[in-house]
N, C-alpha and C positions, 0 to 999 in steps of 0.2 A: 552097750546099745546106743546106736545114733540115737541124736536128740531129733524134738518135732520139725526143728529148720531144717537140718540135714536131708532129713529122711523126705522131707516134700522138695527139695533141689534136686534129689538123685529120682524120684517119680519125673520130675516137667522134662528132666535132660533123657529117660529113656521112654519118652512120649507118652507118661501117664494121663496126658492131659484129652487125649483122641481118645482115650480108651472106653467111652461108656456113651453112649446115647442119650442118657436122663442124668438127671442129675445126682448126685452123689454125694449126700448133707458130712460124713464123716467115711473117711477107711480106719482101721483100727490095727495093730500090732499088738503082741503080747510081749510081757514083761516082766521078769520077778522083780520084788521087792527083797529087802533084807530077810523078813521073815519065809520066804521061799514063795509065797501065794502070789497069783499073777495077776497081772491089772489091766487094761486095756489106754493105749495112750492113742490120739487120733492124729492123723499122718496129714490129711489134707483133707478140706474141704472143695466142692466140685457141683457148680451150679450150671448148669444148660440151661439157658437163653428159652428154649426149646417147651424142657419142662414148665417154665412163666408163663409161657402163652405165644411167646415167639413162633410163627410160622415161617419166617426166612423166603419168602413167594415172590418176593419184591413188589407188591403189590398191596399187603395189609402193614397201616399204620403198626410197627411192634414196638413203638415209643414205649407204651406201660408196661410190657413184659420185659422188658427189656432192664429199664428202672425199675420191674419189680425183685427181681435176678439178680440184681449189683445189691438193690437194699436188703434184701435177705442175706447175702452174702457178707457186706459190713456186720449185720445185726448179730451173727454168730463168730465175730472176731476178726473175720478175714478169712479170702479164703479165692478161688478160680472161676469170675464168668467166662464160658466157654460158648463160643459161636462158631457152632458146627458149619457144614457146607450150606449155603446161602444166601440170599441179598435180604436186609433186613432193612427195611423202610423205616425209619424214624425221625422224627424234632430232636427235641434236648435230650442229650443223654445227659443222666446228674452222677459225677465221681463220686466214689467215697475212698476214704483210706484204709489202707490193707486190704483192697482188692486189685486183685489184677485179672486184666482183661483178653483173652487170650483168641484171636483170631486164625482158625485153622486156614489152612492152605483149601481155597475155593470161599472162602464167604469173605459175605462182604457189609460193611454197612454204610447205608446208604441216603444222604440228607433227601427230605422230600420237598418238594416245592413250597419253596418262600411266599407268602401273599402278595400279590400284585397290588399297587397302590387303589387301583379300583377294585378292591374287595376286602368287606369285612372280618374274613376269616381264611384259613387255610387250606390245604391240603386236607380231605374229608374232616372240615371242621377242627383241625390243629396248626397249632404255630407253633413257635421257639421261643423260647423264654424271653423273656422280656431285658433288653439292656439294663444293666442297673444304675441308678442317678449318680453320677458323676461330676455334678455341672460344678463344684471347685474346681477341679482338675480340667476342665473340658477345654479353656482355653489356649492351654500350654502342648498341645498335643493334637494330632489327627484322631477324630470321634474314635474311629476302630482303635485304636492303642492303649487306650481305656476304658474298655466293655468287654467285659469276659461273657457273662452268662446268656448274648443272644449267638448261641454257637451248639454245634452239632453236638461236641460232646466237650464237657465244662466241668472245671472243680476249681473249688477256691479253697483254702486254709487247710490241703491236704499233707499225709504224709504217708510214707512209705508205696506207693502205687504205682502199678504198672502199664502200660500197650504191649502187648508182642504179640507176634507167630505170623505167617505169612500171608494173612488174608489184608485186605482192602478196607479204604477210608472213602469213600467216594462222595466228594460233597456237589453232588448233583443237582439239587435244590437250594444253594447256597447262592446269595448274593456279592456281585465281588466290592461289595461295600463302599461304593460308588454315588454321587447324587447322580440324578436323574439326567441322563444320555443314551447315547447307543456307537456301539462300533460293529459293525455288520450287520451280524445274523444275535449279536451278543446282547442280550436286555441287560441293562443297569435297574437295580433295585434299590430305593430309597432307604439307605442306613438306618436312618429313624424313625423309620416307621415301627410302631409295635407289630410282634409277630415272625419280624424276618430275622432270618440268620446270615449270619457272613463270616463266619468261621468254623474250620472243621474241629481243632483241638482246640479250646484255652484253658489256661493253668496260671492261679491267680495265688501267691504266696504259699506254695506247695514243697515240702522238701521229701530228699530220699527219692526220687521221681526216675523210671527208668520205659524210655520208649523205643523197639528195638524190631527189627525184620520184616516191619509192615510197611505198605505204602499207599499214596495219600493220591488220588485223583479230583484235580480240578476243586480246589479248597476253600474257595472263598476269598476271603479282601487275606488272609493268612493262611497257609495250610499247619502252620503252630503258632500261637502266640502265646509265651510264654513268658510271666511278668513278676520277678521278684522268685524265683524259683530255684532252690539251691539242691547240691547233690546231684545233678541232673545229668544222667546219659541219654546220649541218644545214640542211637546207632544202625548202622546198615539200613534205612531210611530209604524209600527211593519216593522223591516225592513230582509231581506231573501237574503242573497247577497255572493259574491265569494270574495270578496277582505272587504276595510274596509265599516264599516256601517255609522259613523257619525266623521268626522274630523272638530274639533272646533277651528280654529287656527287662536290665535290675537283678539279671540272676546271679550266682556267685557258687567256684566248684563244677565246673562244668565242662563235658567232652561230646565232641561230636566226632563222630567216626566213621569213616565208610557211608559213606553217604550220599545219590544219586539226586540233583533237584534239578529240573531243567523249569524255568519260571522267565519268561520271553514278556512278562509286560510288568516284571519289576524286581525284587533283591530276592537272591537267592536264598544265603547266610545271613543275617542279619543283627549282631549285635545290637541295641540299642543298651539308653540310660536316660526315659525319658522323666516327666513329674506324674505319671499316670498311678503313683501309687500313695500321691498325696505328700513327699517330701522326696530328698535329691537321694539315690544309693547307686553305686557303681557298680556295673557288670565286672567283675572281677575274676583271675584264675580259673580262667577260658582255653583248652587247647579246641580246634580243628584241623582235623585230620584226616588223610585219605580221601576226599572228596571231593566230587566233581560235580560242576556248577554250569550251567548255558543256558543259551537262552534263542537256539538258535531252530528247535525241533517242536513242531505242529501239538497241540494241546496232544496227550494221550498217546503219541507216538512214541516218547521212550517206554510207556510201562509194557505198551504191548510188542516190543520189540522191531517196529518199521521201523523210526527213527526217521522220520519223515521232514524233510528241514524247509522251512517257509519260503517261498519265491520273494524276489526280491522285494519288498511292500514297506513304506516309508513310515505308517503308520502303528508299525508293531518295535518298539526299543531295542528287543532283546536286551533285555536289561540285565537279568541270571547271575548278579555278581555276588563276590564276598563283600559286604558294606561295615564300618564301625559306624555310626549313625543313621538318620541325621537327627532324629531326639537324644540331646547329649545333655542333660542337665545334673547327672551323676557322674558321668564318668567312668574311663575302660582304663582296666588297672592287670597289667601280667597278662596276657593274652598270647598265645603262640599260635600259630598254623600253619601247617606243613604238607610235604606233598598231594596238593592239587592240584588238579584240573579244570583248566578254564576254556571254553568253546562257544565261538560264535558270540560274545557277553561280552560286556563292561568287563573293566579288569577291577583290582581292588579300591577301594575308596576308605581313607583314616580321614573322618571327619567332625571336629568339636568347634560349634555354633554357640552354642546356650549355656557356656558359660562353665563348663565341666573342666575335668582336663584327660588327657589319651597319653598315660605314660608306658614307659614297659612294655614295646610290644615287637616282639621277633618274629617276620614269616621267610620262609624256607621252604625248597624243592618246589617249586611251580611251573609247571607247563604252559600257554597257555597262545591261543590258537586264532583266528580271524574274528579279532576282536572289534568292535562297534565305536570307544573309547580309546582312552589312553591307558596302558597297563596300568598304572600308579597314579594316584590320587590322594593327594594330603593337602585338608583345607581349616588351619586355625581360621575362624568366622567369628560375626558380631550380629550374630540375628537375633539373641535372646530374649529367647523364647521361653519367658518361666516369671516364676514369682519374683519378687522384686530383690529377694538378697541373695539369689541365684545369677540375677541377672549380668555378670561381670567379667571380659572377656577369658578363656582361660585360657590351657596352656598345651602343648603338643610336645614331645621329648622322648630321647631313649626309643629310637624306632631302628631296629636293625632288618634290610630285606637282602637274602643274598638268594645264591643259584634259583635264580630267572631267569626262562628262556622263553622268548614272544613270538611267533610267526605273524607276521600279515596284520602289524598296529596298524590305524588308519591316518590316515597325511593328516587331515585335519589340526587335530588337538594332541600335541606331546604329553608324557609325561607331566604333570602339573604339580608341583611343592610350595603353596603359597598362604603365608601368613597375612597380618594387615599392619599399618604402620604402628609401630609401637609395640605391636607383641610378633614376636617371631617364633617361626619353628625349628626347635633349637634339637641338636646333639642325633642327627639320622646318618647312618653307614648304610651306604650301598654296594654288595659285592657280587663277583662272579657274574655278573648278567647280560643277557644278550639280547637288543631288541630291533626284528627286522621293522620296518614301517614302512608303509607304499609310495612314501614319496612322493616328485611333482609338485613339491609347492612354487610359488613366483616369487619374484623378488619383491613384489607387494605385501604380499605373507609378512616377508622377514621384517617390512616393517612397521607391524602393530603393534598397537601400544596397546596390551589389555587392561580396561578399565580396572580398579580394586574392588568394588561392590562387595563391600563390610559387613552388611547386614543381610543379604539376596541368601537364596534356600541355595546350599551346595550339591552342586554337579560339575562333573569334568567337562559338561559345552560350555558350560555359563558365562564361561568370555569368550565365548566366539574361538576362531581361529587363532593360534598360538605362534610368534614369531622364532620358532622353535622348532626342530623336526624330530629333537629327543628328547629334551627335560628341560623346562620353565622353570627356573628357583627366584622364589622373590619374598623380602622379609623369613631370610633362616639365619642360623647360628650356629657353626661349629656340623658343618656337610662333609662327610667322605666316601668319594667313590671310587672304589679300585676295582680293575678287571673286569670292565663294562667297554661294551662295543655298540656302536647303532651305527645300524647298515638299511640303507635307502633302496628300495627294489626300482625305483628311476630318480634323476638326480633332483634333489632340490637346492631351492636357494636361499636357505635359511639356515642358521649356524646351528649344528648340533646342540649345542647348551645356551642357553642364555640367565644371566644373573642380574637381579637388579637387588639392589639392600642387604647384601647376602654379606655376612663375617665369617670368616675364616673359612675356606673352602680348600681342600684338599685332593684332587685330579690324579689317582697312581694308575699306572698302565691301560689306560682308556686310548680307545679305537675309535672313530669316527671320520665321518667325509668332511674332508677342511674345502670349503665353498671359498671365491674368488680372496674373502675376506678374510678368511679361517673357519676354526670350527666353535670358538666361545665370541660370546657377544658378553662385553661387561660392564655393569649401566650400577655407580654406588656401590663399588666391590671394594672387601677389605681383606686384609692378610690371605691373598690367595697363591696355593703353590698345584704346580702341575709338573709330574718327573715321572720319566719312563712310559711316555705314550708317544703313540702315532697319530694324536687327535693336535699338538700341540709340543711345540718344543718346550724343554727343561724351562720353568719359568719361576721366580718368585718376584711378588708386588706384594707391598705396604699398603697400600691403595692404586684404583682405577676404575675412570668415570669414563662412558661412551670411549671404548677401546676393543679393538678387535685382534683375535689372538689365533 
């Protein structure tokens, strides 16, 4: 006879969970015992939303039925909240462990309106739980990154617990966690205010965690923030949101897969390792995968399938990228990602400030399409940001990125690999890649000095225009690129590569437009060889200061 896990696996996979209307405290199977007499053993537990008090109308508050139907459902071991076809208006929903939450195909739940700074209460007299006192921590960190419980649906020190089925997250009433502005039609609600919420999912020291088939509209300052959270799948995810789509920070064991986030006003994916849990721990043995990231499509246009892409408007980023930071006071340790899709977005960004380090990290098979940025972004920084024996610059290493391919980078800003003086970013292989860029820069371009700004918040603008039209390397150590091409869509006048501080650099079968001067500019180059390209004849140098190749 299957045992009780089995036997509730093989119910959810052949749709046991649609199957009843009310709720359903136990099912039962019979069983001999040794002495032949039967027994009943119980197969699953099965709470509807509905049976609590839930009316799903999108119009009555179902905060308490709703927290009444999870709590029942812990109270008897674990067991299925089921939210049949519906919009379910609610504040906090409160987790517990051994419960999973089971969204059928057509319902939905739905944050309700945040308090306005001119009012002392909410939405028919309810708010959202109250952030909780963090002010140790508050300094080292953006408020949202350490405040779980003012959020739509919350758990802290859980285990084993689920999201799935194909219904909706819609944080409608959600703040995007913002002080006080506006950009359009869009109100900005005051973070701190008691009452408002600005997250749809948070999960605060949770393990065994699996979130899986649903997806998430317009989510607040996070559509996940997810903080010290180990065991953690995610998957088939389509998230549609104003701010970011999944912040992974402090987790460890962890995959994302299959995955839909179009988030146009900031990071898509988002590792983090900030101090928001009271001391340093690193995001650690992390794949993503299969997923695709933009930031190019009108709020709510991918989930309902227009795919509606914003006119040109200076004010919106499309930001929609894969990020490692930028709170890095722990550190990203083993991290892989792999065939992606990038549109209309920043490209990737490896970024360690505050004093962490970003070792071990392989991304592979990447598409990536009329991007805003420069594909690649790697910034060892000196911003630190953290407590004071955290505070020391660290370290960047062991970064392999190979089959990349780029349509349509922007002239602007190249590829950017920059360390600061003294510490460099040591031991990155780049293979296989190909990056078209729009070209047209002037001979002005090629020659800028970009400032080093040691300590300034990392972004691939942050110095300005790059005298560069494929890849800026400055303070690295031990660089190889083989079988890398960049091709100008009009011509420019700036040298494909430029190096400044760089040791030991390694150039195999690289393609590039060699400009009047060549195609490498090299400013404090040490042990560089370059063999078997078209970008550059067969060369090796011991050294080479202000030399053009």
């Amino acid at each position: 006879m299957k045992n009780f896990n089995a036997m509730r696996r093989d119910l959810l996979r052949t749709g046991g969970i649609g199957m009843a209307a009310a709720a359903i405290p136990a099912v039962s199977f019979a069983a001999s015992t040794e002495d032949g007499k039967s027994t009943a053993h119980p197969v699953t537990h099965l709470f509807d939303v509905r049976t609590y008090g839930a009316t799903g109308d999108g119009k009555t508050l179902d905060t308490v039925a709703v927290n009444r139907a999870i709590e029942a459902a812990a109270a008897g071991g674990g067991g299925v909240v089921l939210f049949p076809v519906g919009s379910y208006l609610c504040f906090s929903i409160r987790l517990k462990s051994q419960v999973h939450l089971y969204l059928e195909q057509g319902s939905a739940i739905v944050a309700a309106n945040s308090p306005r700074e001119d009012e002392q209460t909410g939405y028919d007299g309810g708010i959202y739980d109250a952030a909780e006192s963090n002010t140790a921590w508050d300094a080292y960190q953006d408020y949202g990154h350490n405040h779980w419980h003012n959020s739509l649906l919350w758990g802290e020190d859980l285990h084993d617990f689920s999201i799935t089925g194909p219904g909706l997250i819609w944080g409608k009433g959600l703040s995007f966690g913002l002080e006080r502005a506006s950009r359009g039609a869009y109100p900005f609600y005051i973070a701190e205010q008691p009452g408002v919420g600005n997250k749809a999912i948070a999960l605060k020291n949770c393990h065994n965690v699996l979130l899986r088939d649903f997806s998430v509209l317009k989510g607040g300052h996070f559509a996940l923030l997810l903080t010290g959270v180990d065991n953690l799948t995610i998957d088939n995810l389509k998230i549609d949101t104003d701010r970011d789509g999944m912040d992974l920070d402090c987790c460890q064991n962890v995959r994302v897969s299959n995955c839909t986030v179009n988030s146009p006003w900031d990071d898509g994916i988002c590792p983090k390792s900030s101090y928001a849990l009271g001391y340093t721990r690193p995001t650690k043995n992390l794949t993503i995968t299969n997923c695709w990231v933009t930031g190019t499509y009108e709020l709510g246009t991918v989930l309902d399938g227009s795919f509606k892409k914003f006119a040109p408007e200076p004010r919106i980023p499309r930001t929609g990228r894969i990020k490692c930071g930028t709170e890095s006071n722990g550190g990203f340790i083993n991290i892989t990602i792999s065939n992606c899709v990038f549109e209309g977005c920043q490209g990737y960004a490896l970024e360690t400030v505050d004093g962490a380090l970003l070792e071990d990290i392989t991304i592979t098979n990447t598409t990536m399409r009329d991007l805003v940025t420069c594909p690649i972004f790697m910034r060892l920084g000196a911003r630190l940001r953290g407590p004071r024996e955290s505070t020391r610059v660290g370290t960047m290493k062991r970064i392999l990125i190979s089959n990349l391919s780029c349509f349509n980078a922007p002239q602007k800003v190249s590829s950017v690999l920059t360390g600061i003086p003294g510490y460099a970013i040591e031991d990155v292989k780049l293979s296989n890649i190909y990056i078209q860029t729009a070209g047209g820069a002037t001979d002005e371009m090629a020659k800028i000095e970009p400032p080093e700004l040691e300590n300034k918040y990392p972004e691939p603008s942050m110095f300005g225009a790059m005298p560069a039209s494929g890849f800026f390397l400055r303070h690295m150590r031990n660089v190889e690129m083989s079988h890398l091409e960049i091709a100008n869509a009009t011509p420019d006048a700036r040298p494909a590569f430029y190096l400044t501080d760089v040791e030991r650099a390694d150039f195999f079968a690289v393609t590039a437009p060699r400009g009047a001067d060549g195609a490498f500019a090299l400013r404090g180059v040490k042990d560089l060889r370059i063999g078997w390209s078209r970008a550059a004849a067969d060369t090796t140098l011991s050294s080479a200061d202000n030399k053009m190749l």
